[in-house]
Short mmCIF file of the C-alpha atoms (twelve columns), coordinates in Angstrom:
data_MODEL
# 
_entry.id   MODEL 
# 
loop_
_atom_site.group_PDB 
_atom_site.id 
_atom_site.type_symbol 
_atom_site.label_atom_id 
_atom_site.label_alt_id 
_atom_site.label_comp_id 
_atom_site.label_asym_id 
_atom_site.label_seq_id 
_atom_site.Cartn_x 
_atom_site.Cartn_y 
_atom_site.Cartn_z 
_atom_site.pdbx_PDB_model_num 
ATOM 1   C CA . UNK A 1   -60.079 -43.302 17.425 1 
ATOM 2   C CA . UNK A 2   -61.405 -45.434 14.927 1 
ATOM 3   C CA . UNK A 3   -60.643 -49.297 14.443 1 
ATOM 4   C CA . UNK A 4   -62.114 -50.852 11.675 1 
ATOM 5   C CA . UNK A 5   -62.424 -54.444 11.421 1 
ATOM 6   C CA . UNK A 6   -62.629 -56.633 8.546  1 
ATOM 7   C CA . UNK A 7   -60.955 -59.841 6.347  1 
ATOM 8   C CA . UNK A 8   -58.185 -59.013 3.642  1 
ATOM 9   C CA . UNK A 9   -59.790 -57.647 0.672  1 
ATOM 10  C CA . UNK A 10  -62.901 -55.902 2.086  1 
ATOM 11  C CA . UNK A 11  -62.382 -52.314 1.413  1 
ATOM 12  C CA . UNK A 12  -61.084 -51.309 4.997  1 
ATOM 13  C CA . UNK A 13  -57.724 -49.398 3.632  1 
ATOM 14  C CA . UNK A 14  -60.266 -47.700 0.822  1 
ATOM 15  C CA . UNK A 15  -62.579 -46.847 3.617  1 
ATOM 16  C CA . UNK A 16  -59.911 -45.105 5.599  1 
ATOM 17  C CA . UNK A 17  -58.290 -43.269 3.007  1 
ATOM 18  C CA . UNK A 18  -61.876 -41.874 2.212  1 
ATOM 19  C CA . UNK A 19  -62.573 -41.369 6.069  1 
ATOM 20  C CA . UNK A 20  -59.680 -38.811 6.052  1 
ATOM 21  C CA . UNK A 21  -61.074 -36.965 3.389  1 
ATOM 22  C CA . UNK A 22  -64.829 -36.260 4.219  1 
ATOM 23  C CA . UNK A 23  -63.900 -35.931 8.197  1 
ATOM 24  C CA . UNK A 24  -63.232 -32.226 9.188  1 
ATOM 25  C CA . UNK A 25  -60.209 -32.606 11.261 1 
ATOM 26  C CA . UNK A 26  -57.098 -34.262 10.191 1 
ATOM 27  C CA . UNK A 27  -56.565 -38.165 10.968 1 
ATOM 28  C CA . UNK A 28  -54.192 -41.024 10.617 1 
ATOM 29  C CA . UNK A 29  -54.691 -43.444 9.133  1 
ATOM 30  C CA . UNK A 30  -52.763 -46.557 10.533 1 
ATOM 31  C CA . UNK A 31  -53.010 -50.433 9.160  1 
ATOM 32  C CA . UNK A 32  -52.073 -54.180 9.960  1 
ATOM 33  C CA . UNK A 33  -50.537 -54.121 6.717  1 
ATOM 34  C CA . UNK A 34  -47.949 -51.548 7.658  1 
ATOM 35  C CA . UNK A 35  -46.716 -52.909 10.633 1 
ATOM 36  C CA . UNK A 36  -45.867 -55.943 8.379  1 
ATOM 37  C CA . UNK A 37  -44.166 -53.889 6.290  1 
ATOM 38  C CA . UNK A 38  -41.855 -52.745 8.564  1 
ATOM 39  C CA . UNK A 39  -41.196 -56.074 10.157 1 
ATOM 40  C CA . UNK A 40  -37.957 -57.681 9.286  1 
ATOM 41  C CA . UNK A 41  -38.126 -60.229 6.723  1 
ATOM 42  C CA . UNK A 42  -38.089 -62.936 8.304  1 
ATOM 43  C CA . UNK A 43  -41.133 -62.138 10.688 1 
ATOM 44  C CA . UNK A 44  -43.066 -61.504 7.242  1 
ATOM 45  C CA . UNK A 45  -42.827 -65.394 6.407  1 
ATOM 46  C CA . UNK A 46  -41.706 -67.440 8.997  1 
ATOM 47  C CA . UNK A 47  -42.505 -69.926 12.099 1 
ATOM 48  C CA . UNK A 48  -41.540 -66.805 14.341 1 
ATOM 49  C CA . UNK A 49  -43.303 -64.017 12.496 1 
ATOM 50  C CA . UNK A 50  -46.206 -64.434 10.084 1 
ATOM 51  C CA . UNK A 51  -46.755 -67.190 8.154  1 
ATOM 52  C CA . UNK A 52  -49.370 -67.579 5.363  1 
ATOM 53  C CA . UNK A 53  -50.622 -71.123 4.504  1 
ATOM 54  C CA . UNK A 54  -51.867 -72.279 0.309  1 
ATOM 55  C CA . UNK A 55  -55.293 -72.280 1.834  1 
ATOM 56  C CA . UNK A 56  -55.230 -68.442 2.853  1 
ATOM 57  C CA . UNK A 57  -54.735 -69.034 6.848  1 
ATOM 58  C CA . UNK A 58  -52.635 -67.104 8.786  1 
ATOM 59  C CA . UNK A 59  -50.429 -68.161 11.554 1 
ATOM 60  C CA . UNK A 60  -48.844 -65.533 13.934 1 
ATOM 61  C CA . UNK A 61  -45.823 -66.472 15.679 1 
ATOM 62  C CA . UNK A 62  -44.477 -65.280 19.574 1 
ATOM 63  C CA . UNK A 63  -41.996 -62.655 18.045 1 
ATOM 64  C CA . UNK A 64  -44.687 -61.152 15.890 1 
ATOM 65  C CA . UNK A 65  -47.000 -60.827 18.137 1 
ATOM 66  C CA . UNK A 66  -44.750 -59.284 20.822 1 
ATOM 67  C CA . UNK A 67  -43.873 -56.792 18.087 1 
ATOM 68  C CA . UNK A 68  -47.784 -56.069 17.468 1 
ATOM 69  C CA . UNK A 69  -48.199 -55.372 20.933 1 
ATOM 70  C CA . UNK A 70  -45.001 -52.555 21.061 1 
ATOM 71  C CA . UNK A 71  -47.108 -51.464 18.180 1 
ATOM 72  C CA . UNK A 72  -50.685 -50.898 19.203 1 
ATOM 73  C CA . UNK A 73  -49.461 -49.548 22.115 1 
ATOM 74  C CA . UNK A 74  -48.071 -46.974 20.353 1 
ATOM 75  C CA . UNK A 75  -50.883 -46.432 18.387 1 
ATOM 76  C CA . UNK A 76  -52.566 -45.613 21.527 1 
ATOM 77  C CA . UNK A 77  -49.373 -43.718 23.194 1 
ATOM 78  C CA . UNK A 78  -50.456 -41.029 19.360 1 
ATOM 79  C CA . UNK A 79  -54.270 -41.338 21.022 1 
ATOM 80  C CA . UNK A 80  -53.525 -40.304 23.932 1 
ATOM 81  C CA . UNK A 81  -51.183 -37.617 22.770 1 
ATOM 82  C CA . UNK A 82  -53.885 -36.153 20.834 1 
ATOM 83  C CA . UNK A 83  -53.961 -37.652 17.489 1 
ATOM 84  C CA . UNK A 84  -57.441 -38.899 15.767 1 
ATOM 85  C CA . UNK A 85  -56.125 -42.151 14.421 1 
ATOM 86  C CA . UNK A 86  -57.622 -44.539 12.227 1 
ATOM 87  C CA . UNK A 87  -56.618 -48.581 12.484 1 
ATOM 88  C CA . UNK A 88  -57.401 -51.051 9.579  1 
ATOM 89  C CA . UNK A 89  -56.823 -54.160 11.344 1 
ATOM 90  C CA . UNK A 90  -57.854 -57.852 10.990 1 
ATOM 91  C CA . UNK A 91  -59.065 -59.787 13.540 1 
ATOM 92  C CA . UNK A 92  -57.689 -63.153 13.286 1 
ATOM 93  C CA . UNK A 93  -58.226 -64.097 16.940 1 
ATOM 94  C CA . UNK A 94  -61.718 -62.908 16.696 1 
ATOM 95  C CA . UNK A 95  -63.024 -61.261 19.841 1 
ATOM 96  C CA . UNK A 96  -59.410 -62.211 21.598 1 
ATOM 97  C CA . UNK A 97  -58.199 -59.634 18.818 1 
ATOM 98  C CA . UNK A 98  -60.934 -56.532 20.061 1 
ATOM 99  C CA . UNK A 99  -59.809 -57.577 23.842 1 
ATOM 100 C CA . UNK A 100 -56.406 -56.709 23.370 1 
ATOM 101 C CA . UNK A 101 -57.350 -53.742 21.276 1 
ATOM 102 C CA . UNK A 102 -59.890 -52.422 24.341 1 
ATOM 103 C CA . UNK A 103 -56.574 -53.258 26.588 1 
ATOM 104 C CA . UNK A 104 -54.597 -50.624 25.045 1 
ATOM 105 C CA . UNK A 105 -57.143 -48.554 24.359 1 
ATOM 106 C CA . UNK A 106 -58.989 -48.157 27.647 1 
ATOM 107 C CA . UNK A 107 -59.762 -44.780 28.595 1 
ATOM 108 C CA . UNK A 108 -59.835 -43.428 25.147 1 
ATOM 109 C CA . UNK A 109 -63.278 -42.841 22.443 1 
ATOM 110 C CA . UNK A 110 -63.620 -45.214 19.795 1 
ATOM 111 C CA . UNK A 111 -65.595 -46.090 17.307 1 
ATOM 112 C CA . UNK A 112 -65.471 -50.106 16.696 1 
ATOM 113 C CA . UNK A 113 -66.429 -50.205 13.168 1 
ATOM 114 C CA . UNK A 114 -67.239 -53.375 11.266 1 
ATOM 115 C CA . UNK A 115 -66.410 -54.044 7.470  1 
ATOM 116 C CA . UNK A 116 -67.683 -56.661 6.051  1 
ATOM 117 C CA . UNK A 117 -67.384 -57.932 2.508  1 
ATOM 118 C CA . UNK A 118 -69.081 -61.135 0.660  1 
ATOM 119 C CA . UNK A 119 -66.596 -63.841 0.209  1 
ATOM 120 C CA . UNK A 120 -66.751 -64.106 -3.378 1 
ATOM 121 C CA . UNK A 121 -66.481 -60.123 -3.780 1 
ATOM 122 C CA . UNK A 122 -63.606 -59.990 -1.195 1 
ATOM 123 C CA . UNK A 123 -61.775 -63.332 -3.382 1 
ATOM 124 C CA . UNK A 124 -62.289 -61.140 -7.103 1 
ATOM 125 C CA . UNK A 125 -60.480 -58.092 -5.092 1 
ATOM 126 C CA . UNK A 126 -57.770 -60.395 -3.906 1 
ATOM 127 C CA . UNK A 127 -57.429 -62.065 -7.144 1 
ATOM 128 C CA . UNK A 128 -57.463 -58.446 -9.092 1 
ATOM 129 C CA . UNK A 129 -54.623 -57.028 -6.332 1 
ATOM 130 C CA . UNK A 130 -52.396 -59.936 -7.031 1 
ATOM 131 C CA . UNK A 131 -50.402 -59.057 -3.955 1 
ATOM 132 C CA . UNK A 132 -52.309 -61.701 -1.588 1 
ATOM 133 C CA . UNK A 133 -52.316 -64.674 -0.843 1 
ATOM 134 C CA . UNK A 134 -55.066 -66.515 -2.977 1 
ATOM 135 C CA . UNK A 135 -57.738 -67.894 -0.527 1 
ATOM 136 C CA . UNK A 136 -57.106 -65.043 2.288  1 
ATOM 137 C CA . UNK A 137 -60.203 -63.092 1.649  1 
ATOM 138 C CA . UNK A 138 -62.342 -66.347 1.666  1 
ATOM 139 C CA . UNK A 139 -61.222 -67.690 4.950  1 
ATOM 140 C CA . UNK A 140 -61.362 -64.201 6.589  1 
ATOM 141 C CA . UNK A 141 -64.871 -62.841 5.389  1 
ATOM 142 C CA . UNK A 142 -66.330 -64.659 8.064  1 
ATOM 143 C CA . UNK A 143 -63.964 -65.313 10.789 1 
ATOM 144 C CA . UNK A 144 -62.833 -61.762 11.464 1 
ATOM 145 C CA . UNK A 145 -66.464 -60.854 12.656 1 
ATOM 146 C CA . UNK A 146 -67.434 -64.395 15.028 1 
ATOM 147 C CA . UNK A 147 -68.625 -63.304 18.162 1 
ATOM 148 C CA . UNK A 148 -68.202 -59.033 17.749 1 
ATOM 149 C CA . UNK A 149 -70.377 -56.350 18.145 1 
ATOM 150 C CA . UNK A 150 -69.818 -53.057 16.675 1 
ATOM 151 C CA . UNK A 151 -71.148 -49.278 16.706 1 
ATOM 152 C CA . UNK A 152 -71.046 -48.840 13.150 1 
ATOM 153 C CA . UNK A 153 -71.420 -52.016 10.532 1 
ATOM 154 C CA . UNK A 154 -70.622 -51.013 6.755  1 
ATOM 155 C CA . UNK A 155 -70.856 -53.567 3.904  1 
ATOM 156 C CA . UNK A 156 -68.517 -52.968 0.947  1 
ATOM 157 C CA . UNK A 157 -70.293 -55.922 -1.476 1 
ATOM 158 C CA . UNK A 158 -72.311 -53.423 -3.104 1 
ATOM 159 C CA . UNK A 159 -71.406 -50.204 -1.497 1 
ATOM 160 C CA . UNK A 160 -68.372 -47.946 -2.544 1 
ATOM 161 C CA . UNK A 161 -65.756 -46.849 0.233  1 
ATOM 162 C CA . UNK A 162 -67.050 -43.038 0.145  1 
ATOM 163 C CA . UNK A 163 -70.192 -44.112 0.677  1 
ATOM 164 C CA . UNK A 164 -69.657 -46.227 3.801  1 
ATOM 165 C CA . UNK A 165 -67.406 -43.526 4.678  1 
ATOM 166 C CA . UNK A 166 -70.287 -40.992 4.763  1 
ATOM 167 C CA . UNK A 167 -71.879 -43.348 7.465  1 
ATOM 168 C CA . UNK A 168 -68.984 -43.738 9.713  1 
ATOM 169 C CA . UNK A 169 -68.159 -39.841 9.778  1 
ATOM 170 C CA . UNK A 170 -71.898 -39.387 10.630 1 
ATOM 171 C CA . UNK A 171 -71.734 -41.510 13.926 1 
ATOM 172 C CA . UNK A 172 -68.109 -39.656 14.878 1 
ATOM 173 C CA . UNK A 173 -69.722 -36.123 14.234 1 
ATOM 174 C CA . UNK A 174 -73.150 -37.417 16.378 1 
ATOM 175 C CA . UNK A 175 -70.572 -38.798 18.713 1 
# 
């Protein structure tokens, strides 16, 4: 398994999508932005669900998060079946977030990648998307990465998806 970290905006999706391509054997590629998605709407923008501020902070209420436990629990229920799975997640609760990752995921290989993305880079992508919340990438740049440690760092600023793709698929190959 690989979960890579990183604030909205900093390539991760790009990243994976490239990660299935140059990697031998076939994986999934799962994100954050999915399970939202599929959430009824009114977990995507409410008090109980998630809730986006004008500043670009995100609040996650009780049902949502009880729903994105179910979730990465399945995720690892498709590990542990056999399935090379990719996450693109964003770690809001910072370490907290890679805890309850490492809780579901115990027993299992992965590959903790981090993605990170200057601020100002991440806030043109957001901007150019227009399917964001404008300040998102800003506040999350940053935050996502307080406090964690990671097998495999990749910077996006300058560097294209394939290419930091190249370098993750090298450490899963070398094990």
């Amino acid at each position: 398994m690989i979960v890579l970290n990183g604030g909205s905006s900093s390539g991760k999706s790009g990243i994976a999508r490239c990660l299935q391509a140059v990697l031998s054997e076939a994986w999934l590629a799962i994100g954050v932005d999915t399970l939202i998605d599929v959430m009824p709407p009114r977990l995507q923008l409410g008090a109980d669900g998630i809730g986006f501020t004008e500043g670009g902070e995100i609040t996650i209420g009780a049902e949502f998060r009880l729903l994105e436990d179910a979730w990465m629990q399945g995720v690892a229920a498709m590990v542990h079946a056999g399935a090379r799975v990719i996450v693109d997640d964003v770690f809001l609760g910072g370490i907290e977030s890679r805890q309850r990752w490492e809780k579901v995921l115990d027993g299992l290989e992965v590959l903790w990648v981090g993605v990170r993305c200057d601020a100002a880079v991440a806030a043109g992508r957001e901007l150019a998307r227009g399917d964001r919340v404008s300040g998102m990438a800003a506040v999350q740049a940053e935050l996502v990465h307080r406090g964690m440690s990671y097998d495999v760092d990749v910077d996006t600023t300058r560097t294209e998806a394939i290419e930091c793709a190249h370098v993750i698929a090298e450490r899963v190959k070398s094990g």
